[in-house]
DOMAR-833544 format. One record per atom (N, C-alpha, C): residue number from 1; residue in one letter; atom name; x, y, z. Coordinates in pm, 1 decimal, padded with zeros to 6 digits. Each point is the difference from the previous one (the first is absolute). Layout:
// DOMAR-833544
{NUM 'a' 'CA' {X Y Z}}
...
***
This chain:
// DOMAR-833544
{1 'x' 'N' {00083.8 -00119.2 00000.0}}
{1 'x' 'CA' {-00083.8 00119.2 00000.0}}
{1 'x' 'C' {00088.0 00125.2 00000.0}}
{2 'x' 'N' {-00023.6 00085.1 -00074.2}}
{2 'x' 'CA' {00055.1 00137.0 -00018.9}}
{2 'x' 'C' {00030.7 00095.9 00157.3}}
{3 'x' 'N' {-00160.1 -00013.1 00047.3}}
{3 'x' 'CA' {00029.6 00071.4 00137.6}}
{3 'x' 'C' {00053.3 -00090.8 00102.4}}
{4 'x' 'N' {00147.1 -00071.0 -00029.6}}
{4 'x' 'CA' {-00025.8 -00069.1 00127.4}}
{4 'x' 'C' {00183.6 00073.1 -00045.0}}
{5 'x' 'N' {00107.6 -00003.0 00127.1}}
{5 'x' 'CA' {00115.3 00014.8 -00026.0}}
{5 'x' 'C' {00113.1 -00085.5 00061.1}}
{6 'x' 'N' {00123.7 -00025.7 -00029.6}}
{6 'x' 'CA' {00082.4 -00086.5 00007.5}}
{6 'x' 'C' {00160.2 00036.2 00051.9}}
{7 'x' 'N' {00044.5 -00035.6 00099.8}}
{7 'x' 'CA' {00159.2 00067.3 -00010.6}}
{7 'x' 'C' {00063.4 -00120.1 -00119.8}}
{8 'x' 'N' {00079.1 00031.8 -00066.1}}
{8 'x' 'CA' {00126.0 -00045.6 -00048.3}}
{8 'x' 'C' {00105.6 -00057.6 00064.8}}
{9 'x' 'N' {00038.8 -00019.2 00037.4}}
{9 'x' 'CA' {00124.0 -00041.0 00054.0}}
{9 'x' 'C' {00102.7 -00010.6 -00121.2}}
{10 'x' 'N' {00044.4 -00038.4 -00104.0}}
{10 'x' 'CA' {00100.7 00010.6 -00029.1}}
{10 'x' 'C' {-00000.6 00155.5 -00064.5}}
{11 'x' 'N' {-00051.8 00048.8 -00011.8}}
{11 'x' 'CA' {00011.9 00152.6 -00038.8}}
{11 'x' 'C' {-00071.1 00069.4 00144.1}}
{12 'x' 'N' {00003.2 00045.2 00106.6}}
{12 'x' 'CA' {-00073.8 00041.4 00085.8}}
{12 'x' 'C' {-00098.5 00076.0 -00042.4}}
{13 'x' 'N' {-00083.1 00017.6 -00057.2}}
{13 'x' 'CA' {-00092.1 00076.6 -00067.0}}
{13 'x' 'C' {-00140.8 -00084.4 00042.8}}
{14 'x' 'N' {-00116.8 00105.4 -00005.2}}
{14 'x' 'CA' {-00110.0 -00047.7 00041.3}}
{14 'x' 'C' {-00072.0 -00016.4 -00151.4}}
{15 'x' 'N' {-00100.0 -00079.5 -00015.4}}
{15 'x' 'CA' {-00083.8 00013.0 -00150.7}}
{15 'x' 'C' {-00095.2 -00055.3 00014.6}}
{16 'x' 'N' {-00101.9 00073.4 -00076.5}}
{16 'x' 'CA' {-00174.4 00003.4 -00004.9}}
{16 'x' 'C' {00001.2 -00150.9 -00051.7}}
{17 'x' 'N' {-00061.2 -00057.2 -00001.4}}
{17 'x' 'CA' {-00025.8 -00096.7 -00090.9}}
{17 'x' 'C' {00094.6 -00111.6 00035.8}}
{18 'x' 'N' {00001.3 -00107.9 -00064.6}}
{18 'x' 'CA' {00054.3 -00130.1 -00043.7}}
{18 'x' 'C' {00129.0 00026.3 -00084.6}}
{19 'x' 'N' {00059.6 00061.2 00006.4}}
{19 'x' 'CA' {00099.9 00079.2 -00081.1}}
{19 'x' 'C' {00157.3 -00146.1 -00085.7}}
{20 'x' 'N' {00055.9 00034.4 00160.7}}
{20 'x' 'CA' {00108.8 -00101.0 -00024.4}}
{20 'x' 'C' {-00020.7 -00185.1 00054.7}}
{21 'x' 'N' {00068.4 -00048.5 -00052.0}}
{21 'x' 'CA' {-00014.8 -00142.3 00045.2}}
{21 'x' 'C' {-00021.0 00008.3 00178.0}}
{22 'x' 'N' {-00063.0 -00127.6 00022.2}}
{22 'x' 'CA' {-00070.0 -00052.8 00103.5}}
{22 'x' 'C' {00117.7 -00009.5 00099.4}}
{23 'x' 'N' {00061.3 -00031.8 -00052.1}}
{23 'x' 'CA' {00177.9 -00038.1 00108.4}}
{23 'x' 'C' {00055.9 00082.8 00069.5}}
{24 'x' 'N' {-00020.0 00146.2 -00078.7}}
{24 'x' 'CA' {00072.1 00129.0 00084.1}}
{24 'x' 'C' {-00121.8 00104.3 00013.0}}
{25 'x' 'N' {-00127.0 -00082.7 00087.1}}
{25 'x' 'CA' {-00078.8 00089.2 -00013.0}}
{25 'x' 'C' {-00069.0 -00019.1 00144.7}}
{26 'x' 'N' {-00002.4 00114.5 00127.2}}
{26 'x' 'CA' {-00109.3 -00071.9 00125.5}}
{26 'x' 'C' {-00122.5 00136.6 -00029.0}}
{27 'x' 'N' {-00090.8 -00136.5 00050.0}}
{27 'x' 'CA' {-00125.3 00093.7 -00006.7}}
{27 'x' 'C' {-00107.0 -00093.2 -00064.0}}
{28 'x' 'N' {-00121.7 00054.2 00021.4}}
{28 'x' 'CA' {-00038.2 00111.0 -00021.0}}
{28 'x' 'C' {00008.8 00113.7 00050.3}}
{29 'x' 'N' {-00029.9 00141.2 -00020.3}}
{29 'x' 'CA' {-00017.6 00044.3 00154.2}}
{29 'x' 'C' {-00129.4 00140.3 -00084.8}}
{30 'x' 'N' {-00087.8 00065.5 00118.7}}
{30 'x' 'CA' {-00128.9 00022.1 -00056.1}}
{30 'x' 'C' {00093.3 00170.7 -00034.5}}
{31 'x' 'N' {00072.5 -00005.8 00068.2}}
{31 'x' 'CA' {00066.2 00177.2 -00050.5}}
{31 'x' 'C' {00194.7 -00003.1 -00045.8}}
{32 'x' 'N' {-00026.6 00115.3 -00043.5}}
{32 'x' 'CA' {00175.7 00012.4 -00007.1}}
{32 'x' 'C' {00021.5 00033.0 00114.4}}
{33 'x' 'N' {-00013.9 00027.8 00088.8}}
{33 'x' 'CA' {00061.4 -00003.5 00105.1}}
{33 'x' 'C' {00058.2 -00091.1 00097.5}}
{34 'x' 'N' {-00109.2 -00083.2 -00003.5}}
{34 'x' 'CA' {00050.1 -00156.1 00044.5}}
{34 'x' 'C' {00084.3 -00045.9 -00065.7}}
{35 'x' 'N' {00002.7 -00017.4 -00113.0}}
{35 'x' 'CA' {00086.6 -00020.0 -00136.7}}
{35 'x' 'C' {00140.6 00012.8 00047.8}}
{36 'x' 'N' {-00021.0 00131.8 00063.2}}
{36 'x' 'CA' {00156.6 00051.9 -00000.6}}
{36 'x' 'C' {00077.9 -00037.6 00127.3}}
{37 'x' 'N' {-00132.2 -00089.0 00119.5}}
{37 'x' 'CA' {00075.8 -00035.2 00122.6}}
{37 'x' 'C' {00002.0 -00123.7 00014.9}}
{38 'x' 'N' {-00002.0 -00068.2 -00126.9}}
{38 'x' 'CA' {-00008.7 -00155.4 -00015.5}}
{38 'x' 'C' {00126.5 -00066.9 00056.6}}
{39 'x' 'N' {00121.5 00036.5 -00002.1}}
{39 'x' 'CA' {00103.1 -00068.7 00013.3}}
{39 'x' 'C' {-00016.2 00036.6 00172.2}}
{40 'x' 'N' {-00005.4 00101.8 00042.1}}
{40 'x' 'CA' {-00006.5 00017.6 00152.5}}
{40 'x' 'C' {-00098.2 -00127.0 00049.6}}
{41 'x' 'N' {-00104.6 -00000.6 -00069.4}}
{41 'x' 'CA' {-00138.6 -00071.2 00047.6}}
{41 'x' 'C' {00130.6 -00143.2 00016.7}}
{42 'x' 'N' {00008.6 -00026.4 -00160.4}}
{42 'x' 'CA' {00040.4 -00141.1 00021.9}}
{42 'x' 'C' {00113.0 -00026.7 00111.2}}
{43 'x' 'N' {00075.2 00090.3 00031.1}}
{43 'x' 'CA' {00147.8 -00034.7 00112.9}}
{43 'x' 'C' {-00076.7 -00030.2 00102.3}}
{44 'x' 'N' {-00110.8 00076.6 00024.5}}
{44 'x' 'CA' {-00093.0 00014.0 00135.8}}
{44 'x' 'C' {-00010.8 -00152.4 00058.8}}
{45 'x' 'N' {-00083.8 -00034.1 -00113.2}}
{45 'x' 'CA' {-00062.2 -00154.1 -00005.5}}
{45 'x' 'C' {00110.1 -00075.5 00007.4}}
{46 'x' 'N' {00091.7 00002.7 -00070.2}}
{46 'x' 'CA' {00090.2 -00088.7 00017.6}}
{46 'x' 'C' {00093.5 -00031.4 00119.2}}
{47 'x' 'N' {-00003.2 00145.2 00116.0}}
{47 'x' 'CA' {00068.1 -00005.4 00099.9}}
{47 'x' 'C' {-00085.7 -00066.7 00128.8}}
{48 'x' 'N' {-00146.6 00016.9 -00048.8}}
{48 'x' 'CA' {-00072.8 -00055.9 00059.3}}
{48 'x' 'C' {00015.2 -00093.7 -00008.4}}
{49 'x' 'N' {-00000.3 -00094.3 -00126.8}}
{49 'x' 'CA' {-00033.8 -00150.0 00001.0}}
{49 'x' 'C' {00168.5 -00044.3 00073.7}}
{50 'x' 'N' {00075.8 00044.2 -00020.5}}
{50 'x' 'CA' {00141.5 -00037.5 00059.4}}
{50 'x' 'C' {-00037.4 -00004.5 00131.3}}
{51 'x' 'N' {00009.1 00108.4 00097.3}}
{51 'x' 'CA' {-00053.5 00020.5 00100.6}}
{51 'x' 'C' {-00089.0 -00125.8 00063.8}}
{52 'x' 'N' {-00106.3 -00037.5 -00066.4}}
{52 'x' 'CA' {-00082.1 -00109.3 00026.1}}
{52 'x' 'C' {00055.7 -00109.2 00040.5}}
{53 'x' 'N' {00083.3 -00012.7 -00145.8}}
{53 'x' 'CA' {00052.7 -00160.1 00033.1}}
{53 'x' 'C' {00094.9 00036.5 00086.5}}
{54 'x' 'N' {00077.6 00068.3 00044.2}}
{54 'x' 'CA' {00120.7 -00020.9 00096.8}}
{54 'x' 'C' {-00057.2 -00035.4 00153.8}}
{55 'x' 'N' {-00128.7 00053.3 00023.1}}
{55 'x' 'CA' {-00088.0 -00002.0 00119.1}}
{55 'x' 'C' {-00049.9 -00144.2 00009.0}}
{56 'x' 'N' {-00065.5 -00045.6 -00137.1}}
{56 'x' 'CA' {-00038.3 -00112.9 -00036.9}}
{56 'x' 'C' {00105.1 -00138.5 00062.8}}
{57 'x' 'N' {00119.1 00019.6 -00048.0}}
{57 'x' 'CA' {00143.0 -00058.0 00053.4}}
{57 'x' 'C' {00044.2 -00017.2 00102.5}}
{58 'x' 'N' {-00033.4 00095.4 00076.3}}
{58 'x' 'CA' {00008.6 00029.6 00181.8}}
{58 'x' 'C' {-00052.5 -00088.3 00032.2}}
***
């Protein structure tokens, strides 16, 4: 969908649409703005899920 937007990752760039391949692409996301805090979002989650399992391990 046109209105939906995407970060890039291999070009850091955000884009409307379905633009570049699926591989270097997170998202959806409903604004550019989110768009643009996708990689923050994803570290977030990911420090979380780390976090988890190390507790998990305990």
């Amino acid at each position: 969908m046109p209105d939906e937007y995407y970060y890039n990752i291999a070009t850091g760039q955000v884009e409307q649409g379905k633009v570049s391949d699926w591989a270097n692409r997170l998202g959806p996301y409903a604004t550019r703005e989110e768009a643009q805090h996708a990689l923050e979002k994803a570290r977030a989650r990911s420090q979380a899920w780390e976090d988890e399992e190390r507790t998990e391990r305990s």
